[in-house]
Structure formats: C-alpha cells, structure tokens
Legacy VTK file of the C-alpha trace (Angstrom):
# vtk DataFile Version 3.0
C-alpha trace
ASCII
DATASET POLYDATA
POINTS 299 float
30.970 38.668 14.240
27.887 37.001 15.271
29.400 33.484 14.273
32.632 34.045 15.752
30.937 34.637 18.986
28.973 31.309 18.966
32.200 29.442 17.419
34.529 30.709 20.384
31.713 29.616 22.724
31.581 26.130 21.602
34.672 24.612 22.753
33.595 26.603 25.924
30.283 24.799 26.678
32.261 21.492 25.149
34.961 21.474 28.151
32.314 22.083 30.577
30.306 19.326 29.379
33.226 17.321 29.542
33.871 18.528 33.305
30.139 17.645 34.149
31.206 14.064 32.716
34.125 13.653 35.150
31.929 15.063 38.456
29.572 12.770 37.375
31.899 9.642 37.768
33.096 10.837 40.829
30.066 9.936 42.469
29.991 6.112 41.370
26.253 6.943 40.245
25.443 3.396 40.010
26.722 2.274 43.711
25.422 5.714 45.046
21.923 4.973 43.294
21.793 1.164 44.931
22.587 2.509 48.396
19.824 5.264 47.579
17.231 2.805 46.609
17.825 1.168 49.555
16.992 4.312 52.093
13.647 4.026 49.803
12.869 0.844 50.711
13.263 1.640 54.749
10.789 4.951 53.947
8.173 3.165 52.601
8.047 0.323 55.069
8.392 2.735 57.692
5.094 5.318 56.455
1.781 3.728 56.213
0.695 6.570 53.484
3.895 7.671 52.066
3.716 9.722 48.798
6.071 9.634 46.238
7.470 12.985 46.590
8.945 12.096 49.686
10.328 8.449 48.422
11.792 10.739 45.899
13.434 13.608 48.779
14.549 10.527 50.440
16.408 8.990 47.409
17.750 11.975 46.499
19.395 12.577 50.012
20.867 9.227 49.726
22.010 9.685 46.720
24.181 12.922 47.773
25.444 12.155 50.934
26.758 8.455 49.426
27.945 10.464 46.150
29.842 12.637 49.179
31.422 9.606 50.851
32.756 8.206 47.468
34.107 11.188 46.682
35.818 11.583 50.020
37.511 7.915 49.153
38.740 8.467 46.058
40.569 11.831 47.367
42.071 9.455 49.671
43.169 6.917 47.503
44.312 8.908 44.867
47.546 7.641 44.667
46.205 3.591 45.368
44.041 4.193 42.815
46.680 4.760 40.207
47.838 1.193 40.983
44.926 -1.030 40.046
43.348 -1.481 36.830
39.734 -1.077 37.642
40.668 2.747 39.388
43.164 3.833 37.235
41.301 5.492 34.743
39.373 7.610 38.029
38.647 11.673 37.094
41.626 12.397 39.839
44.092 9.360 39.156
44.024 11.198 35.227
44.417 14.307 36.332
41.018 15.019 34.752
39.714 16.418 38.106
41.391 17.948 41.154
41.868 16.998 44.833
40.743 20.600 45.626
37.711 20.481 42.950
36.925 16.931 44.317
36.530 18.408 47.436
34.305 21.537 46.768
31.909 18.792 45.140
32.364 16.661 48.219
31.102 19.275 50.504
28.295 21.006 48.706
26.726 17.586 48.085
27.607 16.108 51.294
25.768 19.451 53.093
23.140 19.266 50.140
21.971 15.939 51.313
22.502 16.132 54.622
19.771 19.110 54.913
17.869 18.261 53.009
17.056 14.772 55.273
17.491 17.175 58.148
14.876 19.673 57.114
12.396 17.618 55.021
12.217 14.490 57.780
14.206 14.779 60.770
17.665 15.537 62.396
17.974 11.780 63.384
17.542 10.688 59.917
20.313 13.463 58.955
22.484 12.578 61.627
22.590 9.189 60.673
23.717 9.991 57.317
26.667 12.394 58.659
28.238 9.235 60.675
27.898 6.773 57.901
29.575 9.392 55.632
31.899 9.831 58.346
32.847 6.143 58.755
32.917 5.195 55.344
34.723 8.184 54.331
37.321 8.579 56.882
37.512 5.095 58.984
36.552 2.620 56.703
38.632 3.981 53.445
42.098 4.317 55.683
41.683 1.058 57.078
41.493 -1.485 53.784
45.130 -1.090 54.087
45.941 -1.934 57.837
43.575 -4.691 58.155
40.573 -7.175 57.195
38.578 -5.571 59.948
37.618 -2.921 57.514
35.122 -4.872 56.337
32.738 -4.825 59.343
33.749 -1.714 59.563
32.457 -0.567 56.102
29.486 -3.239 56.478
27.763 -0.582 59.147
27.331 2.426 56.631
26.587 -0.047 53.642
23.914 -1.522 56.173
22.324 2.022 57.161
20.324 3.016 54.265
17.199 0.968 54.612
17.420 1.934 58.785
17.778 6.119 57.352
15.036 5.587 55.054
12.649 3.926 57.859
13.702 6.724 60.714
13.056 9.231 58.239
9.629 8.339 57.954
9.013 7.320 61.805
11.485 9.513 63.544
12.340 6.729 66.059
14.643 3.527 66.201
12.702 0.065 67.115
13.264 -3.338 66.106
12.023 -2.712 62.612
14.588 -0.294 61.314
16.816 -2.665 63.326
15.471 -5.895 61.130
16.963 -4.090 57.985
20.185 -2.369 58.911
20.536 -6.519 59.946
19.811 -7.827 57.026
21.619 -5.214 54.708
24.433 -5.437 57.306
24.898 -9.381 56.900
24.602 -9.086 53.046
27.593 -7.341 52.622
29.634 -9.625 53.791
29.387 -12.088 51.379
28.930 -8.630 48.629
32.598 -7.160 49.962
34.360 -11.086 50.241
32.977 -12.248 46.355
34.235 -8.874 45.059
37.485 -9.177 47.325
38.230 -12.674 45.874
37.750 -11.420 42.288
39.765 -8.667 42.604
42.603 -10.050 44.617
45.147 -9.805 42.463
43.996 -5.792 41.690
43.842 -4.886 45.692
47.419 -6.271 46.467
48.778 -3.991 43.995
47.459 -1.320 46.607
48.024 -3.190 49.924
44.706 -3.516 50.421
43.772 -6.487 53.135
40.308 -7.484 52.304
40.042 -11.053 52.230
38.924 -12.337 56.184
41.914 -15.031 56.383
45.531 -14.563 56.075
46.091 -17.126 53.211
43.170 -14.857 51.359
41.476 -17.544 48.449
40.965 -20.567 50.528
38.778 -22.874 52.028
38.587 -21.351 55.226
37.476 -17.534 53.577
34.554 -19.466 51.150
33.095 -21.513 54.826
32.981 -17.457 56.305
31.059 -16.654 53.105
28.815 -19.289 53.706
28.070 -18.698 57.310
27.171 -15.050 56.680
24.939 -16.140 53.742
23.387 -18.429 55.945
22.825 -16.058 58.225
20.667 -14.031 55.817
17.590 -17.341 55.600
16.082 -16.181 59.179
17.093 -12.850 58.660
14.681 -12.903 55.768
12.089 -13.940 58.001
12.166 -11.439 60.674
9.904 -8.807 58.900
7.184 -11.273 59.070
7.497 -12.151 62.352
7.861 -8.258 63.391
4.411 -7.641 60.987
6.537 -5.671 58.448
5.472 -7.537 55.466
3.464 -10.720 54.956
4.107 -14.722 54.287
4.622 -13.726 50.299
7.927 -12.003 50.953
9.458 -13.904 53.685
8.660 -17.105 51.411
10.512 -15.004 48.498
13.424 -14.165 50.913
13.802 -18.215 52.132
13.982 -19.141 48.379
16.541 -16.363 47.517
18.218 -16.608 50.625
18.601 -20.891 49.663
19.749 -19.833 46.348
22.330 -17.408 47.271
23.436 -19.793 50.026
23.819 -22.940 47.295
26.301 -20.459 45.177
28.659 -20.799 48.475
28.401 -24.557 48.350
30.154 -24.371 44.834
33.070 -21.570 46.275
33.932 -23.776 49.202
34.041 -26.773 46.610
36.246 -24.896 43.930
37.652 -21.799 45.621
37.974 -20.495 42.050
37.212 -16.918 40.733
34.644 -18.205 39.065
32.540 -19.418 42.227
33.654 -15.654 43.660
31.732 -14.164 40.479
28.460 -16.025 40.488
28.449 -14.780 44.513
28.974 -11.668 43.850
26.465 -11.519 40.615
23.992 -13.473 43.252
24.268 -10.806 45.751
23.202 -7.927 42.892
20.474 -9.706 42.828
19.411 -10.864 45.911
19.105 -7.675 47.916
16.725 -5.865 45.126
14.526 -8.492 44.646
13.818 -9.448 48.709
13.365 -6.027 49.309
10.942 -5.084 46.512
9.612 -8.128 47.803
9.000 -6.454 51.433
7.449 -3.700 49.854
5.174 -5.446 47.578
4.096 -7.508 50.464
3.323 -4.208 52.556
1.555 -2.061 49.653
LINES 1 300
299 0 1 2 3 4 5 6 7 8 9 10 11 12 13 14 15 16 17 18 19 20 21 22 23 24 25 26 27 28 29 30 31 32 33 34 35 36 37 38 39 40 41 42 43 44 45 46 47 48 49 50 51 52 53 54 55 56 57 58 59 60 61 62 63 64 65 66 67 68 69 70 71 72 73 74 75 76 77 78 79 80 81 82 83 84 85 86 87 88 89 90 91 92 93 94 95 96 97 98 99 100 101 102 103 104 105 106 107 108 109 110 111 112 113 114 115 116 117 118 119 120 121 122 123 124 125 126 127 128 129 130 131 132 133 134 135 136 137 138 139 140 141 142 143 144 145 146 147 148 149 150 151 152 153 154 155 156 157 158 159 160 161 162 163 164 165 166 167 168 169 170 171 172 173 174 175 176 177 178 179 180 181 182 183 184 185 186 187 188 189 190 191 192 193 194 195 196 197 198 199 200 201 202 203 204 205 206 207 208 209 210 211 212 213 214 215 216 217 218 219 220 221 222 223 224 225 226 227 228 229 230 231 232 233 234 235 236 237 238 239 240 241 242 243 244 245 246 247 248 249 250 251 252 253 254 255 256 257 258 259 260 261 262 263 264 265 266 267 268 269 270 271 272 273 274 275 276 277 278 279 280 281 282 283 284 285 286 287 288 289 290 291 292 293 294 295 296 297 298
C-alpha cells in the first residue's frame, strides 16, 4: 500500500516539476537576469556603503518585475509567436502553459517585485519599475507591429534599470542616475537594430517593423547603427566627469566604446548578417564589462 502511495505520487511531483520548467521560461531568466544586474550596478554607484543584502533585494526586484513584463509580452503575442522560429516553441505558443496561468504568474511577480522595491528602498524606485513594466508591457509590445518607433519606445524601460538601482539607493533623481539611464538608453539601439537585422527574415513572418528605414538591411540602417554607437564614446566619459568613477573606467569605456564602434565600420561596408552578429555579440559584451568597470573604479 505504502508503495502504491509513493508510485501514484511520482508522476504527480513529475508534472509539477515539469510546470515549474515552463514558468520558468516564461520569464526569459537570462534577459530578466541582465536587466537585473543592471539595477545592481545603479545601487552600488548610487550608496557609498552598500551591503550586499541590499544589492541582492535590489536584483531580485529587478528580476520580478522584468520576469512580469516578459510575461505580459508573450500573452500578447501569443499568436505572433507561433509564426517565428525562435518563439514558436514558447510555454503558451505549445499549449504547455495558459493565457490565464500566464497571467496569475504575471501579477504575483509583477506585485512581488514591485513591493518589495517599494518597501525595502523607496516608492520612487517602485514606481519607476511599475511604468517601465507598463511601457514595455503594454506600449512597447503592441507597437513592433505598427511601426519602427517602437524601438525608442522600448529603449526607455531597457535604459531604466541602472537609473532604479541608483534611486533606490539615493531616493532622488540628479544627473548621475541620469548619466546611466543615457548610456543604457543609447546602447540599445545598436542591441535592438543588430538583433533586428539578424532576425529579419523571422520578424516579417509576424509583421513586426523593427528595422529604422523602410528598405530595412541597407546602408542607410548600418550609418544609424553607427551614429548611436558613436554616441556611446562620450557617454562613457560622463561618470568621470560627474565624479562617479575614476580615469580607469572611463579609459575602459573609450576603448570598448572604439571597439564596438569599429564593428559598425564593417556593417556599413558589408550590410551582411554577419556584420549584424558580431554587433550584436559586441553589445553582450560591451555593457557588462564598462559597467563592472564603473564599479570597480568606485569600490
């Protein structure tokens, strides 16, 4: 009888493991974790003594509130996501999870994370989060398929995390948290266009209008990439000049900022997918490394 119990229980805990699996995709842990990072990097700039509890409470509401918003697109695009390759195989495309079980999860981590900012920093902080949910979720997500504008649109809650993370530990705007919703803000425009050029053929399939110029892969879309890259050299040295961080990490943010900027000489000269990749691989890496950089610098 005994063993009959724990043998009917098995497939039991097995299907909820297996529904753990498919909540845990749903929040794009890997995107949600970068974005999370990110409000990390603003906290500890922002408090002279931080401890690491609090880098941690910060992280952790990041991580929520971003796992919300992803969640809150991919109800959306359910049906667009069926389309493309990449998103097909999505918990809710498969059937695997539901809109109305997608949503449950949406909420409790969206409110999760959101009071947990709220209570453990401040309401600004918290509020923050709410409208970068709010424009990635609902503004930003509809509009990929009415026009290119979506990307600016989407580039103000990608750029927000390092400016939460910094008014969670000040409680106050200024030019500093300013400085890196900038740079973060600039950065994804060259992120979003490589990743749009590599994937053009994928976001037609869904109507999606990504790309800045009408003709999409051309010359005149790699020159944009390049001037926003530009762009991102004396944005790298504004947290010297605003006594954020020393001469080591702007020095370390020219360099990267050159070498990100050189990978746009070779899309402009190609226009191939290729080009597109090594911009969009160069773009993982530059926003890590200049802001461990900043922090480095600063501890």
């Amino acid at each position: 009888m005994v063993g009959d119990e724990i043998n009917s229980g098995i497939p039991v805990i097995f299907a909820g493991m297996m529904k753990a699996k498919q909540y845990f995709k749903l929040l794009k842990f890997r995107l949600s974790f970068t974005v999370a990072f990110s409000s990390a990097i603003g906290y500890i700039l922002g408090e002279r003594n931080f401890i690491w509890s609090n880098v941690f409470l910060v992280m952790l509401g990041g991580l929520l509130v971003t796992g919300a918003a992803n969640i809150i697109n991919q109800i959306l695009e359910k049906d667009l996501d069926k389309l493309m390759k990449r998103t097909a195989k999505r918990p809710i495309p498969q059937g695997k999870v539901s809109v109305k079980e997608a949503a449950i999860l949406a909420s409790f981590l969206g409110i999760v994370g959101l009071g947990l900012l709220g209570f453990y920093f401040n309401a600004l902080a918290a509020a923050l989060s709410f409208g970068s949910l709010v424009i990635y979720g609902f503004i930003y997500t509809p509009l990929k398929q009415i026009s290119p504008i979506c990307v600016f649109i989407g580039a103000i809650p990608g750029g927000l995390p390092p400016m939460i993370g910094y008014i969670a530990a000040t409680g106050t705007f200024g030019w500093e948290a300013g400085i890196l919703f900038g740079i973060q803000f600039i950065w994804q425009f060259p992120h979003f266009w490589a990743i749009a050029w590599v994937l053009d053929d994928d976001y037609k399939k869904a109507g999606f209008k990504m790309l800045p110029t009408a003709g999409g892969k051309n010359l005149k879309t790699a020159i944009q990439i390049m001037m926003y890259t530009l762009l991102l050299i004396p944005m790298g040295m504004l947290p010297l000049q605003f006594g954020m961080a020393g001469k080591t990490s702007a020095i370390i943010a020219v360099v990267c900022g050159v070498l990100f900027l050189m990978q746009t000489f070779y899309l402009m000269q190609t226009c191939s997918k290729k080009a597109a990749m090594n911009i969009m691989f160069g773009s993982f890496l530059y926003l890590p490394i200049v802001q461990i950089a900043f922090v480095l610098d600063k501890v």
